[in-house]
C-alpha positions in Angstrom: 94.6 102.0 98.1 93.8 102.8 101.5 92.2 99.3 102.3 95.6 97.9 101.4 97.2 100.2 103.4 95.1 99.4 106.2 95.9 95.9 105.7 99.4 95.8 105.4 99.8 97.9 108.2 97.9 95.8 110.6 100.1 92.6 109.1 103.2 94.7 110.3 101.5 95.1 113.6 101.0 90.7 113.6 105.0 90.2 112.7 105.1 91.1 116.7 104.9 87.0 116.5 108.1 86.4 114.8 110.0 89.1 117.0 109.9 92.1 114.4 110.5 95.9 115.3 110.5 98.6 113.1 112.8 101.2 114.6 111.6 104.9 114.6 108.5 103.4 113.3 107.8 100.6 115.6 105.3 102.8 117.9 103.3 103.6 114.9 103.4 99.8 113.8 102.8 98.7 117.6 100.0 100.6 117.6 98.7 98.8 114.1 95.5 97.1 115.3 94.0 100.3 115.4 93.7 99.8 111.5 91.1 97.6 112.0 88.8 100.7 113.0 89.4 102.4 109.6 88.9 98.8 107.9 85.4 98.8 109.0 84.9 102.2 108.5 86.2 101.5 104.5 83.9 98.3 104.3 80.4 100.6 105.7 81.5 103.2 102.8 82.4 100.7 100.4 79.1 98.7 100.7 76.5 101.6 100.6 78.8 102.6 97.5 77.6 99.4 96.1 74.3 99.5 97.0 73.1 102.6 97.3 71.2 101.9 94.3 69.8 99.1 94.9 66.2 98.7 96.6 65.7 95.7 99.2 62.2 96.5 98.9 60.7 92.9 99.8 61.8 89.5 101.5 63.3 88.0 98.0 66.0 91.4 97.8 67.0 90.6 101.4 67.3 87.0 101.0 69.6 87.9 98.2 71.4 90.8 100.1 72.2 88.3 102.7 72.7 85.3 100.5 75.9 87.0 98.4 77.3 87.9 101.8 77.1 85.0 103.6 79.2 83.6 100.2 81.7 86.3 100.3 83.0 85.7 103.9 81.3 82.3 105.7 82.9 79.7 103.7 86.0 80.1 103.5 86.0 81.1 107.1 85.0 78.1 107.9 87.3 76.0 106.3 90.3 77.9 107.4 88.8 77.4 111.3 88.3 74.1 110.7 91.9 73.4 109.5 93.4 76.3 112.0 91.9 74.4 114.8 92.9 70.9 113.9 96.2 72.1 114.7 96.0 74.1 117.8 94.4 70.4 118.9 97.0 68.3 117.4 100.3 70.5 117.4 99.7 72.8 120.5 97.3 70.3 122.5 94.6 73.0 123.0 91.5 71.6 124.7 89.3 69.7 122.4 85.9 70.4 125.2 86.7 73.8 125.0 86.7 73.4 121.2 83.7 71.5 121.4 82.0 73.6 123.1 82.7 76.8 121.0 81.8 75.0 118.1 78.5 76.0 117.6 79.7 79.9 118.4 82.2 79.9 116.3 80.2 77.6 113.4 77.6 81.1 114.0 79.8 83.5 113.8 78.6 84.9 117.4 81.6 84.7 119.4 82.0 88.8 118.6 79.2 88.8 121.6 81.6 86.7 124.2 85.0 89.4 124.5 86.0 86.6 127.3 86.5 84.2 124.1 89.1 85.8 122.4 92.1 84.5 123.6 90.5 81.1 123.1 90.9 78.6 119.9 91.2 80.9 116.9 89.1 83.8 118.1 91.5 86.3 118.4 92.0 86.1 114.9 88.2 85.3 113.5 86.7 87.9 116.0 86.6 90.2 112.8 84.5 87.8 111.2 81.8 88.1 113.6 81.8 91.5 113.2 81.3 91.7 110.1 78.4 89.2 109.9 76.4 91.6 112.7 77.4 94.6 110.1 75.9 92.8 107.8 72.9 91.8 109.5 72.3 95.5 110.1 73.6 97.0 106.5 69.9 96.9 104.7 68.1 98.7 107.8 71.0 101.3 108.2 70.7 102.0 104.6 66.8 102.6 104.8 67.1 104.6 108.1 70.1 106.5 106.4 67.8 107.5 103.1 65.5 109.0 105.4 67.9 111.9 106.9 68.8 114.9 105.5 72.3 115.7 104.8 72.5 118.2 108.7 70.7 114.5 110.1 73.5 112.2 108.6 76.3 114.6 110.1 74.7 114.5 113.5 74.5 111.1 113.3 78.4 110.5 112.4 78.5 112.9 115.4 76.8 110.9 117.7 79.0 107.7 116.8 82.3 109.3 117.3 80.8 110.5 120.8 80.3 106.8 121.4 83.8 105.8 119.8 85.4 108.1 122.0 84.2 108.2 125.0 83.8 104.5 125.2 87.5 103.4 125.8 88.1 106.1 128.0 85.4 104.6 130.3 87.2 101.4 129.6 90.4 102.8 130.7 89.5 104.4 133.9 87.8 102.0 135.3 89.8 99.1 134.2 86.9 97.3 132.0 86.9 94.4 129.8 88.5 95.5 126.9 86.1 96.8 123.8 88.6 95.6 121.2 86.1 92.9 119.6 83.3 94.2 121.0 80.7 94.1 118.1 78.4 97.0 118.8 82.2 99.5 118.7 82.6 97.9 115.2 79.1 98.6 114.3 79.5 101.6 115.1 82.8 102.3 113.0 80.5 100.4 110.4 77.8 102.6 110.0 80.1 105.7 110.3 81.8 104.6 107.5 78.5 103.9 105.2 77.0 107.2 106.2 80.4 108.9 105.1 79.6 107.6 101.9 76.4 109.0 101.6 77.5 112.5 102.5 80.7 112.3 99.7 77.9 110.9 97.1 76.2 114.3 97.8 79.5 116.5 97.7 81.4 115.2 95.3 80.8 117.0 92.5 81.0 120.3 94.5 83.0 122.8 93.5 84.3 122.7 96.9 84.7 119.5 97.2 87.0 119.4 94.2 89.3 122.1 95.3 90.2 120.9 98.5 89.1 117.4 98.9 90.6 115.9 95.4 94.6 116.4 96.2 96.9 113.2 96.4 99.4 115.9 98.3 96.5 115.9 100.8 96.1 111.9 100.7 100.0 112.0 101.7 99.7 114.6 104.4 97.0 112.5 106.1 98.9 109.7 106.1 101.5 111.2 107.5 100.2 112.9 110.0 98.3 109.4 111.2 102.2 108.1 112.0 103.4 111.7 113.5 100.4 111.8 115.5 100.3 107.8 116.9 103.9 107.9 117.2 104.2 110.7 119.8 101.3 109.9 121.8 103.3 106.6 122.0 106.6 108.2 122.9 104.7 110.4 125.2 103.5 106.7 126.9 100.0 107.6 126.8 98.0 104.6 126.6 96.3 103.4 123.6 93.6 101.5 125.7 94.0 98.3 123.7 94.2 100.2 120.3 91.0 102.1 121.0 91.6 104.9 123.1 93.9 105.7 119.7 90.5 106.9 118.3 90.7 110.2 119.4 93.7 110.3 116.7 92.3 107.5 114.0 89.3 108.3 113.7 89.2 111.7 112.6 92.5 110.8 110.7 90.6 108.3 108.7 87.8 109.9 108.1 89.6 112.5 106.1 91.5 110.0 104.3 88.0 108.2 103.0 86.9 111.7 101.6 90.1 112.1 100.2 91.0 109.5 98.6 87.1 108.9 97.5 87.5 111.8 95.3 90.5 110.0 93.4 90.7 108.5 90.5 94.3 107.1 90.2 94.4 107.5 86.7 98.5 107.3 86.6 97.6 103.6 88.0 95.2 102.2 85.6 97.9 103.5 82.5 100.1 100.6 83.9 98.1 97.6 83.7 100.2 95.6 85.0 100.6 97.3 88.6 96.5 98.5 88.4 95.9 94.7 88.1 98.6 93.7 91.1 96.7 96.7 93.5 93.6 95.3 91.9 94.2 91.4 93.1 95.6 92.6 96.4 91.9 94.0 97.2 90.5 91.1 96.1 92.4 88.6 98.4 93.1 91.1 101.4 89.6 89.0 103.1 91.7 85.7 102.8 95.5 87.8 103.4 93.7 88.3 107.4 93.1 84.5 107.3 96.1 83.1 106.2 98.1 84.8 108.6 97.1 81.7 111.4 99.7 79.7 109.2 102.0 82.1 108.5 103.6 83.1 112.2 103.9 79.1 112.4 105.7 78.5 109.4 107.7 81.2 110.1 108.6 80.5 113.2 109.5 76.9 111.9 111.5 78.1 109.4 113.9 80.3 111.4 114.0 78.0 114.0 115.4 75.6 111.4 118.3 78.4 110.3 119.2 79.0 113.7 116.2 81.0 115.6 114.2 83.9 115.5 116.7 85.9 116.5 119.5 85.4 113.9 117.2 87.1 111.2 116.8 90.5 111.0 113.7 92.6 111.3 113.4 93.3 107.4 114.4 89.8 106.1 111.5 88.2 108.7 109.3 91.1 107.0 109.7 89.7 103.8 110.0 86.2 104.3 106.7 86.1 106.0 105.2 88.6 103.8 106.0 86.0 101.1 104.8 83.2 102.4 100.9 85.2 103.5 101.0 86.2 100.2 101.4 82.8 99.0 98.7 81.2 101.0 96.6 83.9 100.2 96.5 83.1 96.8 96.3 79.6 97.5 93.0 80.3 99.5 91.9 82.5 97.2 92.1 80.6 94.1 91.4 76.9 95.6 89.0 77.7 98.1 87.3 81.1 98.3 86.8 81.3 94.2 85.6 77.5 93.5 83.4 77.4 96.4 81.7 81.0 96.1 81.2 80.1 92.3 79.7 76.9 92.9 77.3 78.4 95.7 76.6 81.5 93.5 75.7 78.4 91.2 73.7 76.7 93.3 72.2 78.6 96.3 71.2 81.6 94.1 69.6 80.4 91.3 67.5 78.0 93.8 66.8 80.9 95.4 65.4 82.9 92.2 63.4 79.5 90.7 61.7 79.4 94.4 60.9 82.9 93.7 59.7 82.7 89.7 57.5 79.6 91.5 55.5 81.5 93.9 
């Protein structure tokens, strides 16, 4: 639930491209890339909720480890760069040496390391990508570290990463620094916060404690609100959000709450109707490819209301919708022609090469 909150709010925060505002609630959805902190945090908690279990105790377990991630994200990033930068070449005559040269950043997954490149080719869009690759790359060796702490060291550590979190963008704003919005160590950090989250609620959540005050979907609600009372007046009160991170001070506590909150849930009133369980259920598993197809969607839209007459002759809700609709569609386009097929066939063929190399030696 809350991933899709997280993503929906930060597609709120991209309608900015066809001209949207939201009212009383535009400063909260102005404000919407700050999302992107308590996606990472999810995907940290998420994967060591997976894993947890699971030894990478040799070479052949990390192979594997990185193998099923590299399927999950590269591919289809790939393709939708590819096509994505076709057209910034072709339809808005972007540089093609500037896209030549990028290639091999971009074909990496590095360009998280060059903040100067994201306002270049598709970047400020794919920048997330990156990130998530490094968080990645360091998942196996954060989980190890992690297992060796006691429950007081995994609190100080969470401790010592919100010190960085926060502190960081205020350096950033007073100073006037390049801003940290892609940086890939911030994310990292948001990361490990998330995955070390986990491994405290794994060790409380059968407290009695726990229970009584953690397990409430009133207290799920409260924290939500409070995120948009909070964001909201610090935006009325025109203090800055440092390119979305300098919100910290309010998102990060905010969702840290909601992760042990909602953790504790069940959502048993969901899964009784199978049909909206299995809609929720979908939208989790496309929300990847939902961030992606949003490079076609502002286009189209555009297009589309230009052809009826211009941005401007729609209203806010309708342009919601419309666009909603057509991410939503291209999602599942992605997602069932592309990102399935492709991660089946790999699965298919990288991973079974993988374990008759193994069986051989």
């Amino acid at each position: 639930m809350f991933r899709l909150f997280a993503v929906f709010v930060v597609f709120l925060f991209h309608t900015a491209h066809i001209g949207c505002s939201y009212g009383i609630f535009r400063v909260f959805i102005g404000a919407g890339a700050m999302m992107m902190t308590a996606f990472f945090m999810l995907s940290g908690f998420v994967l060591y909720l997976t894993n947890y279990k699971k030894e990478i105790g040799n070479l052949y377990d990390l192979k594997i480890f990185y193998a099923k991630k590299f399927i999950g994200i590269i591919p289809v990033y790939w393709v939708v760069s590819f096509i994505y930068t076709v057209y910034l070449i072709i339809v808005r005559g972007d540089s093609i040496l500037i896209n030549i040269i990028l290639f091999p950043v971009e074909l990496l997954g590095i360009q998280s390391v060059f903040c100067s490149v994201f306002d270049l080719s598709h970047n400020d869009g794919t920048w997330f990508v990156s990130c998530l690759i490094f968080c990645y790359i360091v998942f196996p060796f954060a989980v190890w570290i992690v297992r060796q702490l006691t429950l007081r060291g995994r609190m100080i550590g969470i401790a010592v990463l919100m010190g960085i979190l926060l502190y960081s963008p205020i350096v950033v704003e007073l100073l006037d620094l390049d801003n940290i919005y892609s940086n890939v160590l911030f994310r990292i950090c948001e990361f490990l916060i998330g995955g070390m989250l986990c491994s405290i609620w794994i060790s409380v959540k059968d407290k009695e404690w726990y229970k009584k005050w953690f397990m409430r979907y009133k207290l799920a609600a409260i924290e939500v609100l409070f995120l948009m009372f909070a964001v909201s007046l610090a935006g009325y009160l025109k203090i800055p959000n440092g390119m979305y991170m300098l919100y910290s001070w309010i998102g990060i506590p905010v969702f840290t709450a909601m992760i042990m909150t909602l953790a504790g849930l069940d959502f048993a009133f969901l899964k009784k109707k199978r049909g909206m369980f299995w809609i929720l259920k979908y939208g989790v598993e496309i929300s990847y490819v939902f961030f992606l197809a949003q490079f076609f969607t502002w286009p189209l839209c555009r297009a589309i209301f230009s052809f009826f007459g211009g941005i401007k002759v729609c209203g806010p809700i309708v342009k919601m919708v419309v666009s909603f609709a057509i991410c939503l569609f291209l999602s599942v386009l992605l997602h069932e022609l592309v990102e399935k097929p492709l991660s089946k066939y790999l699965n298919g063929k990288m991973l079974k090469r993988m374990e008759r190399a193994y069986d051989e030696a």
